[in-house]
C-alpha positions as a Markdown table, in Angstrom:
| # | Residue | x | y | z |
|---|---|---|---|---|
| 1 | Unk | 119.2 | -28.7 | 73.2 |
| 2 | Unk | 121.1 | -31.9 | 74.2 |
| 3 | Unk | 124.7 | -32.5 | 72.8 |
| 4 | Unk | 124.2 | -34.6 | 69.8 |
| 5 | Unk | 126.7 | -36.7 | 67.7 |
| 6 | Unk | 127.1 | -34.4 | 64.1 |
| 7 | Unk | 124.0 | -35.0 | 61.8 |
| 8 | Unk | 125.1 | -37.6 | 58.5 |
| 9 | Unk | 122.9 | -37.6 | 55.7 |
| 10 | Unk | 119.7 | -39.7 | 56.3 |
| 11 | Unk | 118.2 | -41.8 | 52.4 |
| 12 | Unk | 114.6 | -42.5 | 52.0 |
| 13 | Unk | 113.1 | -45.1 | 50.3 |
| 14 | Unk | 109.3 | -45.1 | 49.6 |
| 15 | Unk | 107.0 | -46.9 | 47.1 |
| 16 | Unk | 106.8 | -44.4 | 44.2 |
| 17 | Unk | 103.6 | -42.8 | 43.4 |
| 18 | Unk | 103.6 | -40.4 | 40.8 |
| 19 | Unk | 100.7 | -38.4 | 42.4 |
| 20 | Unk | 102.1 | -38.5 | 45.6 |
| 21 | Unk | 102.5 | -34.7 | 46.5 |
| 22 | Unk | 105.3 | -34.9 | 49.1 |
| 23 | Unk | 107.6 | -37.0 | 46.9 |
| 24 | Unk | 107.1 | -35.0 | 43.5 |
| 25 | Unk | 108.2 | -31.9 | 45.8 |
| 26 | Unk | 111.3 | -34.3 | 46.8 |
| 27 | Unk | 111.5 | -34.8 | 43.1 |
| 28 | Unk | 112.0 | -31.0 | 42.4 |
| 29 | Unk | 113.7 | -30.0 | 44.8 |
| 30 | Unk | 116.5 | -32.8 | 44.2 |
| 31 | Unk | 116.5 | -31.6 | 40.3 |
| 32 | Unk | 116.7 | -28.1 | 41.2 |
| 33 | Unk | 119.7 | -29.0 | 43.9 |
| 34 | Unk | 119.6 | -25.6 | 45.8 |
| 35 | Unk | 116.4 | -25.4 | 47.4 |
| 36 | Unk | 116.7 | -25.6 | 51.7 |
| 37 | Unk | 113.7 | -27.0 | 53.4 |
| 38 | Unk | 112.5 | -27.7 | 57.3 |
| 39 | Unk | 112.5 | -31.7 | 58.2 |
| 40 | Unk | 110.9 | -33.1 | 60.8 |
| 41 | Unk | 111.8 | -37.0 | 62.1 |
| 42 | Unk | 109.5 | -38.7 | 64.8 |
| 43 | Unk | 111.1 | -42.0 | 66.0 |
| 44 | Unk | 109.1 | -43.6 | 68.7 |
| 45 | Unk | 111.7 | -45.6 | 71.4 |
| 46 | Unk | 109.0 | -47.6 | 73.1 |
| 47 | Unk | 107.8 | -44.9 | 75.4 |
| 48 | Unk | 107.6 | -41.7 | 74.2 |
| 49 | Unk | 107.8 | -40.1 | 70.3 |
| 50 | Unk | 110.7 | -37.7 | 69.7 |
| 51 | Unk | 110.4 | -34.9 | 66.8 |
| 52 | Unk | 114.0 | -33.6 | 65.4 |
| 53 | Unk | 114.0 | -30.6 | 63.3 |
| 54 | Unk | 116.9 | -30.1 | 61.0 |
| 55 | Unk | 117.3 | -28.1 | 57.5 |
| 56 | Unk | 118.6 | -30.1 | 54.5 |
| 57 | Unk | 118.7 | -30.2 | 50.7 |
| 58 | Unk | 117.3 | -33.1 | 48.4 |
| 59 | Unk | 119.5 | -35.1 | 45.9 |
| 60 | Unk | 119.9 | -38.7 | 44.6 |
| 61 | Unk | 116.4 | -39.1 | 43.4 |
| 62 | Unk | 115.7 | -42.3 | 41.6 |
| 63 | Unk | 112.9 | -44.0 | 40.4 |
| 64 | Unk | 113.1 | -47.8 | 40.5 |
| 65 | Unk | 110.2 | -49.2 | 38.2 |
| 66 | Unk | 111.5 | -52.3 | 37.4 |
| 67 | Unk | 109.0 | -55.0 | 36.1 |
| 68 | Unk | 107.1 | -57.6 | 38.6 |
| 69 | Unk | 108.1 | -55.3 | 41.8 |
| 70 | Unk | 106.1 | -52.6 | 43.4 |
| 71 | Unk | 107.8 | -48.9 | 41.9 |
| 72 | Unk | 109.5 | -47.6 | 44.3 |
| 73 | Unk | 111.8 | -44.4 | 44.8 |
| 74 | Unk | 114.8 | -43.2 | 46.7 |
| 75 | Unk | 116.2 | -39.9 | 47.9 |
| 76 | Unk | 118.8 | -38.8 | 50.3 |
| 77 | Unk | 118.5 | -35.3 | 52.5 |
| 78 | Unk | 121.7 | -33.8 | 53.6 |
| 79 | Unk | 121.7 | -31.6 | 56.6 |
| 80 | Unk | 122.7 | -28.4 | 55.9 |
| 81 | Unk | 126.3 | -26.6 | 57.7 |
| 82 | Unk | 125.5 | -23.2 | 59.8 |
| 83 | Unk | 121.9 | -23.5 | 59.5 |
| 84 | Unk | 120.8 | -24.6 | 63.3 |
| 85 | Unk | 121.5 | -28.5 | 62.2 |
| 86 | Unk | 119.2 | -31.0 | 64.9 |
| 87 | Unk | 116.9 | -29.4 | 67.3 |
| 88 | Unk | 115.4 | -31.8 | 69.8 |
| 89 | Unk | 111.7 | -31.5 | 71.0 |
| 90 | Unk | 110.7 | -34.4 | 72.9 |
C-alpha cells in the first residue's frame, strides 16, 4: 500500500429517489449513527481506473425537495480511526 495523505471525510450528493436501494441503506445507517460499512471509490485519471477501499460511518443525511428542482439528497461518510483506513488496488 502506497503512503497516502490521512483520509478527510468525503460528502455525496445524488438526486434523491425514494426507491433507490443504496441511498435508503445510506439513510439508515446515518439515522442509526453506529453502523461501519466497506466503501469502495473508482476514480478514473485518464488512463487507468483506481478502486480505494476504506471503512466509514454515514451521517448528515438530508433530503433537499424543494419545489421546481429535481429532489436531491446529501450525505457525508467519515473514515473510520484503527480500522485499515485507504487500501489501494489499482
Amino acid at each position: 500500500i502506497p503512503t497516502q495523505a490521512a483520509p478527510t471525510s468525503m460528502t455525496i450528493t445524488a438526486a434523491w429517489n425514494p426507491s433507490d436501494a443504496g441511498l435508503l441503506l445510506m439513510r439508515a445507517d446515518a439515522y442509526n449513527g453506529t453502523i461501519d460499512r466497506t466503501f469502495v471509490i473508482a476514480a478514473y485519471d485518464g488512463t487507468n481506473v483506481v478502486a480505494n477501499a476504506f471503512n466509514g460511518r454515514v451521517s448528515q443525511f438530508q433530503i433537499d425537495a424543494q419545489p421546481g428542482a429535481e429532489a436531491k439528497c446529501s450525505f457525508t461518510i467519515h473514515p473510520r480511526g484503527n480500522q485499515y483506513g485507504w487500501a489501494n488496488n489499482t
